[in-house]
N, C-alpha and C positions, 0 to 999 in steps of 0.2 A: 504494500500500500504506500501510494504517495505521499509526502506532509505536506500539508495545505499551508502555506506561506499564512502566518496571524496576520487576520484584519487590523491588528490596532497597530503594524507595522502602517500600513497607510494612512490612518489616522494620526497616528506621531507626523509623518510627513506632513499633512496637511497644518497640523496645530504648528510645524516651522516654518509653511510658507513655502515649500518645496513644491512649487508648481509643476516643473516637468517631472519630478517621480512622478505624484500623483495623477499626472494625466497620464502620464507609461503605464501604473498602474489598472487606470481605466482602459485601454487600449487591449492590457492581455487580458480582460476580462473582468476586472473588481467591479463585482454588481454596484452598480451605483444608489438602489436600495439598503446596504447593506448598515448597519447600524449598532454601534460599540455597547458594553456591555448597561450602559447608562439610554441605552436608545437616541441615543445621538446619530446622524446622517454626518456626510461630507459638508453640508451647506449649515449645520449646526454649529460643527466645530469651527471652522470658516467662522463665523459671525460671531463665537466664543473668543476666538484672536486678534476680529478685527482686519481679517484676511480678503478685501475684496474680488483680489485674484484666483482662491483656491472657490470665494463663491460664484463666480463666474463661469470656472470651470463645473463647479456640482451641475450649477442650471443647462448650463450647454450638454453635459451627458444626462440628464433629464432629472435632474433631482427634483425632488415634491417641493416647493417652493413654503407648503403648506404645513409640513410635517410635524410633529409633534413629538417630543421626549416621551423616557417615562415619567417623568415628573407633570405632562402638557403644554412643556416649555417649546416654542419656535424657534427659528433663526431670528427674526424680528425682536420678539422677546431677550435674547442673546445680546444682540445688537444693541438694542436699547440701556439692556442693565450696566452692561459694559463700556459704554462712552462710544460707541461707532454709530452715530445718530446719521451721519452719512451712507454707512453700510444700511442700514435701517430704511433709509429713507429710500435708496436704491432697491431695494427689494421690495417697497410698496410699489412703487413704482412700475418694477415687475409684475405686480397682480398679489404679491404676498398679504395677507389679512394687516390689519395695525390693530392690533391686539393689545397696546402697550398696558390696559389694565389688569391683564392676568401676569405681569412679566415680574410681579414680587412675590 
């Protein structure tokens, strides 16, 4: 049997900013559904960093713009708590919900 290379090896990537792994990643296959042990997406943790490039990249391979943690937290949500009100504002922009009174 194979070892299936850890998802949270690309999520590290992404929480640094490493645009081309993470889109090489996406390339051989990393489901872009794919969600860390906290239910977290690509475009979460993105917007946990303050990353508008890794979330650019989530949305271009079809991330749920929409998606929710386990906790029922967004990227938006993310954004907001964290000071990236521009990351924020850019994904309403997109179609993302502004949710900002569930984001405490």
């Amino acid at each position: 049997m194979q070892k299936k290379e850890p998802d949270f090896n690309v999520f590290s990537l992404a929480r640094h900013g490493r645009v081309g792994d993470v889109e090489d990643a996406l390339l051989r296959g990393f489901p872009i559904d794919t969600t860390d042990e906290f239910g977290n997406n690509l475009l979460i943790v993105a917007c946990q960093n303050g990353n508008k490039k890794i979330a650019k990249l989530a949305l271009k391979y079809g991330c749920n713009i929409n998606s929710v943690n386990n906790t029922g937290k967004t990227a938006v949500n993310f954004a907001k708590r964290f000071g990236h009100t521009d990351l924020a504002d850019y994904l309403i922009d997109k179609g993302a919900g502004d949710d900002a009174g569930s984001s405490e």
